[in-house]
DRENRO-331469 format. One record per atom (N, C-alpha, C): residue in three letters; y, z, x. Coordinates in steps of 0.05 Angstrom, whole numbers, plus 5000, padded with zeros to 4 digits. Layout:
ALAYZX;...
//
This chain:
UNK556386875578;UNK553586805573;UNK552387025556;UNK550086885541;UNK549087175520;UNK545687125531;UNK544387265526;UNK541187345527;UNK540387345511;UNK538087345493;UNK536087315467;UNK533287295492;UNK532187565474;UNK528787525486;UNK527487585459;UNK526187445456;UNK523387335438;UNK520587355451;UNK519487435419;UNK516487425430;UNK514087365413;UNK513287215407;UNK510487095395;UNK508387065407;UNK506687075392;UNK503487105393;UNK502086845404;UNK500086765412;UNK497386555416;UNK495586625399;UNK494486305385;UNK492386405381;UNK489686505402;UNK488486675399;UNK486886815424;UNK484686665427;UNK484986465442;UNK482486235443;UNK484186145478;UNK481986175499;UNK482986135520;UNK483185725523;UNK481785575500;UNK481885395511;UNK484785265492;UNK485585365477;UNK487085355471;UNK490185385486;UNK489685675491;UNK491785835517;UNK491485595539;UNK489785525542;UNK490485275569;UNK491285065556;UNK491384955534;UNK492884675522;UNK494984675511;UNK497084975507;UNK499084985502;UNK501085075523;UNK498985175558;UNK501085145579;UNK501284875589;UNK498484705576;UNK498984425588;UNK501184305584;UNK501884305556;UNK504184215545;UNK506684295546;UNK506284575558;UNK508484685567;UNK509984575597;UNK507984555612;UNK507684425633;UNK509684235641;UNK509284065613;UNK510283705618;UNK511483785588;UNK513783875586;UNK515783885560;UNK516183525556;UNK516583535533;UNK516983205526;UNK520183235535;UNK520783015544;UNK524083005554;UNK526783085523;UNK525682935507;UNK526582985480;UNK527583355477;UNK525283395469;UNK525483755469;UNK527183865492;UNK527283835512;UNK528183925531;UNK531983885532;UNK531783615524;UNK534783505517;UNK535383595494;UNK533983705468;UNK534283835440;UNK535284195451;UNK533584185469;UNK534384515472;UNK536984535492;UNK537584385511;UNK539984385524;UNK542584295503;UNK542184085497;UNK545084045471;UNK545684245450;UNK543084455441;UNK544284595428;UNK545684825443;UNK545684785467;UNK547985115491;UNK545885275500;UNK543185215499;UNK542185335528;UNK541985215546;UNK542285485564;UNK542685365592;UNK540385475609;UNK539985685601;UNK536785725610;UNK534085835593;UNK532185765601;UNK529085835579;UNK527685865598;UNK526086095595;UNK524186155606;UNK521586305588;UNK519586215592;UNK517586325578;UNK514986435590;UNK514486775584;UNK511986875600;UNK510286835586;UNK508286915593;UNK505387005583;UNK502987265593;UNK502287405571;UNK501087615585;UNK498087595560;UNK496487445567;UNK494087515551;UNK494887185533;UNK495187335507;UNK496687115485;UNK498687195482;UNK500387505485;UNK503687395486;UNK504887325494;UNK506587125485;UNK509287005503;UNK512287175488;UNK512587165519;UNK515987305517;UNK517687055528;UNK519587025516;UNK521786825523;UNK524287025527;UNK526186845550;UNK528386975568;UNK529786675556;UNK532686735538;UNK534186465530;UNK536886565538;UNK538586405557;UNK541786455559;UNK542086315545;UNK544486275537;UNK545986135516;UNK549185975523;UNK549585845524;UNK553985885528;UNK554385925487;UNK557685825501;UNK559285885468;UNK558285785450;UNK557685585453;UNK557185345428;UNK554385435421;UNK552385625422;UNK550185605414;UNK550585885391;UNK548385835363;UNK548385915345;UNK545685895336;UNK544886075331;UNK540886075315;UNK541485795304;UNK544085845279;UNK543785645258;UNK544385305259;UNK546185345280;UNK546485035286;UNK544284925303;UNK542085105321;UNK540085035330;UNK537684935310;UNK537085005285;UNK535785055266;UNK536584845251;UNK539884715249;UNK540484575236;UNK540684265251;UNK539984245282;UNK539084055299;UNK536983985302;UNK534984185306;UNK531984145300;UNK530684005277;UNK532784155250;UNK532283955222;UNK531783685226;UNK534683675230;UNK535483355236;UNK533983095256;UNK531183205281;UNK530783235294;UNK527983115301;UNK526782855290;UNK523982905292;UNK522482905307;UNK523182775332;UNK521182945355;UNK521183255360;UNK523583355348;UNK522983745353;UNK521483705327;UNK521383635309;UNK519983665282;UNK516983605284;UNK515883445303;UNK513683355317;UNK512183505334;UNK514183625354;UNK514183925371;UNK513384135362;UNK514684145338;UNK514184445326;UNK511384495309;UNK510884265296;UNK508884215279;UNK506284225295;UNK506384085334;UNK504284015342;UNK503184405353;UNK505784565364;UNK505684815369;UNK504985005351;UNK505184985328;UNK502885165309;UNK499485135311;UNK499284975326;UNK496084895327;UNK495585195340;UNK497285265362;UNK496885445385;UNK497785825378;UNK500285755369;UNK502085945356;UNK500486195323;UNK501086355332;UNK501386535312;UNK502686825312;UNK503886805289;UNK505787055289;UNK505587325298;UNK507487505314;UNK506787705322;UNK506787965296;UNK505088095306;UNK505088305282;UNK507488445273;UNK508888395250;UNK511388495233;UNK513688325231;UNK512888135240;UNK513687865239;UNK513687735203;UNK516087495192;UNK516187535174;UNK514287255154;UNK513687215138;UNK511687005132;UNK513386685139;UNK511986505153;UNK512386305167;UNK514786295191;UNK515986615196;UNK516386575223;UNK515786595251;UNK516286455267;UNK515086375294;UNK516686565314;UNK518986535327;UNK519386725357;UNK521086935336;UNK520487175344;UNK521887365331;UNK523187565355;UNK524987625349;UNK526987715372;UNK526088045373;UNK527188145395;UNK527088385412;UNK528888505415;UNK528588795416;UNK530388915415;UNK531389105452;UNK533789055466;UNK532989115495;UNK533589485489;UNK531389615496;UNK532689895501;UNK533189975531;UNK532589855544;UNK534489955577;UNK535089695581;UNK536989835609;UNK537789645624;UNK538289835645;UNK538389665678;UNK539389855705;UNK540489765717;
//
């Protein structure tokens, strides 16, 4: 199993922050089956203010690119992704039009 933690921004609007855990809430079944076929096996996503940190295992078969290249193909994630920028904005140093940008772990115990 592998780990990837990510982390992006909200936009800082609390009524907003409540309409993107709504939706978080009640994932469309679609998405949920888009993110399991591409080899996660688990997601988890915090929140502290407007950042969110995501916790992603993975198995073998998962790859940024073939996830990226499923999503393409994909239009309810294409629908998903489009409806989550309403909410979303990039964290600072982040690169122009990207969304979860990964982390780097310096400990562990």
């Amino acid at each position: 199993m592998r780990r990837f933690t990510m982390a992006l921004d909200l936009v800082d609007d609390q009524r907003l922050i409540a309409e993107y855990e709504d939706y978080h809430a009640n994932v469309w079944p679609e998405i949920q089956a888009s993110i399991r076929d591409a080899g996660v096996t688990n997601m988890e996503i915090y929140r502290f203010g407007n950042r969110l940190f995501m916790l992603m295992d993975v198995d073998d078969t998962f790859t940024f690119e073939r996830k990226a290249a499923m999503d393409a193909a994909n239009p309810k994630v294409q629908e998903w992704e489009r409806l989550m920028w309403k909410f979303q904005q990039a964290v600072p140093g982040a690169k122009p039009g990207e969304k979860w940008v990964m982390m780097d772990k310096i400990f562990e115990l």
